[in-house]
C-alpha positions as CSV (number, residue, x, y, z in Angstrom):
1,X,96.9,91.1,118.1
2,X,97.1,94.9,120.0
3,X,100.0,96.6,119.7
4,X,102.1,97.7,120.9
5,X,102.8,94.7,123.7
6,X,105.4,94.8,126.2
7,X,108.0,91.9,124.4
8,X,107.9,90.1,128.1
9,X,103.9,89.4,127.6
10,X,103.3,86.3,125.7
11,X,99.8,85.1,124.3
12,X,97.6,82.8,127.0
13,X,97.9,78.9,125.9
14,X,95.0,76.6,125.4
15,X,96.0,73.0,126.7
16,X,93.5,71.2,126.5
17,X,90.5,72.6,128.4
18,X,92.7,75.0,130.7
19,X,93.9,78.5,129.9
20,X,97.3,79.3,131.8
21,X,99.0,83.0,131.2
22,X,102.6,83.1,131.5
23,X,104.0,86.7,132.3
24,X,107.3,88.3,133.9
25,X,106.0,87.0,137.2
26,X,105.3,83.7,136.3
27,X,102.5,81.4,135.3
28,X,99.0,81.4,136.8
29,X,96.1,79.2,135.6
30,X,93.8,81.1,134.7
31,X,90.4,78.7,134.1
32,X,90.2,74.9,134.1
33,X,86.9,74.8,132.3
34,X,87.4,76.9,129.5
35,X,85.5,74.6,127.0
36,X,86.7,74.5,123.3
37,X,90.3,74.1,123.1
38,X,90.0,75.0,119.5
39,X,88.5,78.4,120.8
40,X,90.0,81.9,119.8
41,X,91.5,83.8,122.9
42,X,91.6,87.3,123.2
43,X,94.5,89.1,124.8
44,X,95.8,92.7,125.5
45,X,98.3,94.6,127.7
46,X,97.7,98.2,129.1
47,X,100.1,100.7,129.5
48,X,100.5,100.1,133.1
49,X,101.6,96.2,132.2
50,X,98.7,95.0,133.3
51,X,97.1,91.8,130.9
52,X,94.0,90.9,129.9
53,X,92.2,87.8,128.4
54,X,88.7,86.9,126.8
55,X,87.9,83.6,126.3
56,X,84.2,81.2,125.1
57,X,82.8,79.8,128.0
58,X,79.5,77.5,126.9
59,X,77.5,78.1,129.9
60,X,75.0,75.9,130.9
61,X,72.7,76.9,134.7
62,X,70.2,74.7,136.5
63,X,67.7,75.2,138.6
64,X,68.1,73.3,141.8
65,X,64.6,73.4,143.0
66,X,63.4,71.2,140.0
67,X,66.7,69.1,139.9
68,X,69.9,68.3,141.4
69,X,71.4,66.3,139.0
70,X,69.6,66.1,135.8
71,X,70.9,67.6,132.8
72,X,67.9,67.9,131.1
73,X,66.6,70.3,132.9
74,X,69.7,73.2,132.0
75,X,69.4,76.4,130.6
76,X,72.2,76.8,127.5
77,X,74.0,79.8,126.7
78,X,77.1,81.1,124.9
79,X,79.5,83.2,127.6
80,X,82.3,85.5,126.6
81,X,84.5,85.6,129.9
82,X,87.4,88.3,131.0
83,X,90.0,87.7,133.4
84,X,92.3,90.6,134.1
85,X,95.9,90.4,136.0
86,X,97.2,89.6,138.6
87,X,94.6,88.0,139.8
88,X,92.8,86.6,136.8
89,X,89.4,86.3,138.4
90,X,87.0,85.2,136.0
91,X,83.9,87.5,135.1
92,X,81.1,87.7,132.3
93,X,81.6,89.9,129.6
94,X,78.7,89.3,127.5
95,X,76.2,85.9,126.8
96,X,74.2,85.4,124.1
97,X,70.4,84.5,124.6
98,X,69.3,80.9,125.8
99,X,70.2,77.8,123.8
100,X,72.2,80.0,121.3
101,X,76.4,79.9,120.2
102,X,79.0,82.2,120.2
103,X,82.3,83.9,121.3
104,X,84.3,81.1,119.2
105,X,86.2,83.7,117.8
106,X,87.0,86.8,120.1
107,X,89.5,89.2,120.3
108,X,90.5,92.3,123.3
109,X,92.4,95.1,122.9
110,X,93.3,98.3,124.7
111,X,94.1,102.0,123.8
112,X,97.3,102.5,125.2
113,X,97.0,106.1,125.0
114,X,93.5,106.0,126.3
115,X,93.9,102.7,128.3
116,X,90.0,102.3,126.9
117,X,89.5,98.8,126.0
118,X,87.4,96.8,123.3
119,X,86.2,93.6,122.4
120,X,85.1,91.7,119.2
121,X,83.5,88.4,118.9
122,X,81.4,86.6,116.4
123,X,78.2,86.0,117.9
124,X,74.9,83.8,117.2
125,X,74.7,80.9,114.8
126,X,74.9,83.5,111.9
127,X,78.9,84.5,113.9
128,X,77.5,88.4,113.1
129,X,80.6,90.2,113.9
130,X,80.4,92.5,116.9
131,X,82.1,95.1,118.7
132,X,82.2,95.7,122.4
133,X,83.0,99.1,124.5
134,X,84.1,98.9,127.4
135,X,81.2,101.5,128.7
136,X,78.7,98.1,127.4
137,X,77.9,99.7,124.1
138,X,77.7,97.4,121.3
139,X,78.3,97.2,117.6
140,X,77.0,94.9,114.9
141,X,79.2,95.2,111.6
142,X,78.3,94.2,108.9
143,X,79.9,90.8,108.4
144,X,78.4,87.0,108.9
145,X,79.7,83.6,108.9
146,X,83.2,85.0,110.8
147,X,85.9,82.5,111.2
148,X,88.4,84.4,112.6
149,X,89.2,87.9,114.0
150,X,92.2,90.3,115.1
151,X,91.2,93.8,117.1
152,X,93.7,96.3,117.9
153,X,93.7,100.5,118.8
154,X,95.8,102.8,118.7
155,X,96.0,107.0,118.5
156,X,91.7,107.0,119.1
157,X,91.0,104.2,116.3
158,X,89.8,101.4,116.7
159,X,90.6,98.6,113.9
160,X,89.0,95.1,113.0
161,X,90.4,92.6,111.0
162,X,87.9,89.4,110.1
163,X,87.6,86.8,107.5
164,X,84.4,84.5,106.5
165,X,86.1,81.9,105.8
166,X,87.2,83.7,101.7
167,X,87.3,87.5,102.5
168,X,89.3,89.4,104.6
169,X,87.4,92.6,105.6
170,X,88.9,95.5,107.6
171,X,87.1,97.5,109.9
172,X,87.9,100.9,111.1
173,X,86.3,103.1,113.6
174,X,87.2,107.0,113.2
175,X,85.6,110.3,115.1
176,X,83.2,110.0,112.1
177,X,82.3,106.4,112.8
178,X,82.7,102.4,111.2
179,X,84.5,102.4,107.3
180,X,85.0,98.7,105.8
181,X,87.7,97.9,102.9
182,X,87.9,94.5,101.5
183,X,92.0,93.4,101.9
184,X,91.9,90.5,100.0
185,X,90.2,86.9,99.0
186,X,91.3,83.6,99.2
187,X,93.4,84.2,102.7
188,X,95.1,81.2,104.4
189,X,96.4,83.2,107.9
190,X,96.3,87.0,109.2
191,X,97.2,89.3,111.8
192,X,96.7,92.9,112.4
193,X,97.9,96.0,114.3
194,X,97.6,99.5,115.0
195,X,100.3,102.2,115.8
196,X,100.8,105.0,117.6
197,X,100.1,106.5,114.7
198,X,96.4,105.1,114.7
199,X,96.8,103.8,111.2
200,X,95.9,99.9,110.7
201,X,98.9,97.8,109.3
202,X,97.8,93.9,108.2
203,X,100.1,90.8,107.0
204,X,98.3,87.9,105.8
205,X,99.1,84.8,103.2
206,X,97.0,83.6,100.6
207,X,96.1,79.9,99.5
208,X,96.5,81.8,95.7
209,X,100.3,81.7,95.1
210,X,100.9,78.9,97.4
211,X,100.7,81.0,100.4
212,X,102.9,83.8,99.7
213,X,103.3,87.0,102.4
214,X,101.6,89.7,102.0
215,X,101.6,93.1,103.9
216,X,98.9,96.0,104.1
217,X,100.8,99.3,105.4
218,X,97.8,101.1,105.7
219,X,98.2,102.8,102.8
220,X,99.6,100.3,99.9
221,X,99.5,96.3,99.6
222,X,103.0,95.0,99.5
223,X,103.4,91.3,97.4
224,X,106.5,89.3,98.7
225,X,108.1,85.9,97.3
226,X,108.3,84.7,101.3
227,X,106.2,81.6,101.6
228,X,103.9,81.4,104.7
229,X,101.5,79.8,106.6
230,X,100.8,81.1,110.0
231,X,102.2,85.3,110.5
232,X,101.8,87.5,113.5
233,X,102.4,91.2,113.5
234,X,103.4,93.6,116.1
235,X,104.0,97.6,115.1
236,X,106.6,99.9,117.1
237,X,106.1,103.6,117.8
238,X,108.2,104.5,115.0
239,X,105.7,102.7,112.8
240,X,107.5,100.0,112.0
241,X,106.0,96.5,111.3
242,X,107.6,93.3,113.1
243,X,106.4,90.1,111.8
244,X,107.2,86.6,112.7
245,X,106.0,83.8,110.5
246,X,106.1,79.7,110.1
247,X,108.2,79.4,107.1
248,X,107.4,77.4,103.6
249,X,109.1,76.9,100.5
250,X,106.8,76.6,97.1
251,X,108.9,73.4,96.3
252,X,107.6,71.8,99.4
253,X,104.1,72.1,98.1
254,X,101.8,69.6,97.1
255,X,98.6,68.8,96.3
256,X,97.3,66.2,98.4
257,X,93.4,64.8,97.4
258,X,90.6,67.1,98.3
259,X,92.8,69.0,100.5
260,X,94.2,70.6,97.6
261,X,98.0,72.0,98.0
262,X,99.3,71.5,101.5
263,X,102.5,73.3,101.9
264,X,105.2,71.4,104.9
265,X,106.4,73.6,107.4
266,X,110.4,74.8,107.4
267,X,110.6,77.1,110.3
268,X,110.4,80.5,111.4
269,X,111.4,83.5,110.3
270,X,111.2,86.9,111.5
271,X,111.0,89.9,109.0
272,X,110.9,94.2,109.9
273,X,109.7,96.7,107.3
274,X,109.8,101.1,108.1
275,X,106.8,102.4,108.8
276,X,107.3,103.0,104.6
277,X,107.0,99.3,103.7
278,X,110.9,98.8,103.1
279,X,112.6,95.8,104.4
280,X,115.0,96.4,107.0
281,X,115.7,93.2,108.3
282,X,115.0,89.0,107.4
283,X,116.0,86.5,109.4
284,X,115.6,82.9,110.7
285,X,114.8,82.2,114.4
286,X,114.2,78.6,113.9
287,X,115.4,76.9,110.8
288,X,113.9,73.5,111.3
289,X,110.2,72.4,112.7
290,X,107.4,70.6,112.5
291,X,104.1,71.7,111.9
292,X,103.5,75.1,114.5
293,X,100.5,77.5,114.5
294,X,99.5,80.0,117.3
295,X,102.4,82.3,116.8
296,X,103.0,85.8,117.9
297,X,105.4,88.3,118.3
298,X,105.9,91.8,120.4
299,X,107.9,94.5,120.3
300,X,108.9,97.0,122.7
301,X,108.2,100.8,122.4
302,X,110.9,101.7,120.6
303,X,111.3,98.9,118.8
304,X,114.6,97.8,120.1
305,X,113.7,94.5,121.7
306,X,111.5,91.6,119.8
307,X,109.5,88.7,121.5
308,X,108.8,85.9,119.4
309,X,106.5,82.9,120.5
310,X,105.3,79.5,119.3
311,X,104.9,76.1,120.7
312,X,107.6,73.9,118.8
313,X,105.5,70.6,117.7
314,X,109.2,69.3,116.7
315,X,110.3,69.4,120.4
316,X,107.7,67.8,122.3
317,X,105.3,70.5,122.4
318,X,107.1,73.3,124.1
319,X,106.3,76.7,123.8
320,X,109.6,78.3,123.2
321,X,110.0,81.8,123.7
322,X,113.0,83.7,121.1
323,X,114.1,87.5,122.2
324,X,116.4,88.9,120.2
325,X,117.3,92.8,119.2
């Protein structure tokens, strides 16, 4: 997700086929068609508070002088949509050419010292992974068969985070252009950020060691004992990493037919590292849930307020919202 976000901007929800923000001001809906509720959604706030969304539209025009009503006669295309605040108006971002697929998994992000934004999607039924400028240019990196993505920018770089599915890749744009690293194999969840600094932190788990936290610092790979399964990442100006994560314990593993080892949910727990990788803080905001995903968390500037969010499936579905200091 971009960092830094203001900890009063929570993530858009999917229900169903609707997207609704929720913000200081309130809720608005902000598209009632949106398509797959399984979709990625993008989201970003600028420096002036202002949010922004991207979402998959699957597009589909006719042409009335041959047809009112028939279906048959439609032209088919993948849509990437952006809705910006406070009106959330939706508008084409980019579409991919007739009777093709993409935008499944998309991400926006903005500069907050340059207020520029970007964009990344996998795009076409190969999911080549793209980036978007906000002055139209585009991007193709050199990665196929995404299945799921995190942008972010910060301090003039721009930053990529995507897996295939096995590898998680990290892409980095500089004043001397794209570098790729392989982070890791194997990985069951991810997140990414960039700080003021305008170096690229990353926390992911992998389905390895029963699912176990990891954390790149931008520098070093930092192993932990903390069992995860979903994690979300939000970096301060000071550098220092926030993350929020669905707990597991390695007892409560188990391997379950050809799913292989499925690990039961215990919670959520919050955990700060310095901008050095040393742990600060480790605590539980929720000891006791069932199964969440979708999490995220935001930090304030200075990194003296923290936002963390996730729809409680123990409590009838409600997105609960935890700020603490």
């Amino acid at each position: 997700m971009p960092s830094p976000r203001a900890a009063a901007e929570i993530e858009p929800v999917v229900w169903g086929r609707s997207i609704t923000y929720h913000g200081p001001a309130g809720s608005r809906v902000v598209d009632t068609s949106a398509g797959s509720a399984s979709a990625q959604l993008g989201f970003a706030v600028g420096a002036d508070g202002t949010a922004g969304i991207t979402y998959a539209y699957p597009l589909v025009e006719y042409d009335p002088k041959l047809c009112d009503f028939c279906t048959s006669l439609g032209h088919h295309y993948g849509q990437l949509r952006q809705a910006f605040g406070p009106a959330f108006e939706p508008a084409e971002l980019a579409r991919t050419a007739e009777n093709d697929t993409g935008y499944l998994f998309n991400d926006l992000a903005v500069d907050r010292r340059t207020g520029a934004l970007h964009a990344a999607y996998g795009v076409g039924r190969s999911d080549l992974l793209v980036h978007h400028a906000q002055d139209g240019r585009t991007t193709a990196l050199s990665l196929r068969g995404v299945r799921g993505l995190r942008i972010a920018a910060g301090g003039g770089v721009v930053a990529i985070a995507a897996t295939d599915g096995n590898r998680l890749l990290l892409f980095q744009r500089r004043s001397g252009g794209w570098s790729s690293r392989t982070l890791a194999r194997g990985v069951n969840d991810f997140d990414m950020a960039v700080g003021r600094d305008g170096r690229a932190r990353a926390v992911f788990s992998t389905t390895r060691d029963c699912c176990s936290l990891r954390v790149w610092t931008g520098s070093r790979l930092i192993r932990t004992r903390v069992g995860v399964d979903q994690v979300a990442l939000a970096v301060d100006d000071r550098g220092a990493a926030h993350i929020a994560y669905s707990r597991m314990r390695q007892l409560s593993c188990r391997r379950v037919g050809w799913w292989g080892r499925v690990c039961s949910n215990n919670g959520v727990g919050y955990l700060k590292l310095t901008a050095a990788g040393r742990p600060v803080r480790h605590s539980v905001v929720q000891s006791s849930m069932g199964y969440s995903s979708n999490l995220s968390v935001a930090v304030t500037a200075g990194g003296g307020k923290v936002a963390i969010g996730y729809p409680d499936a123990g409590r009838d579905r409600r997105a609960l919202v935890r700020i603490g200091r």
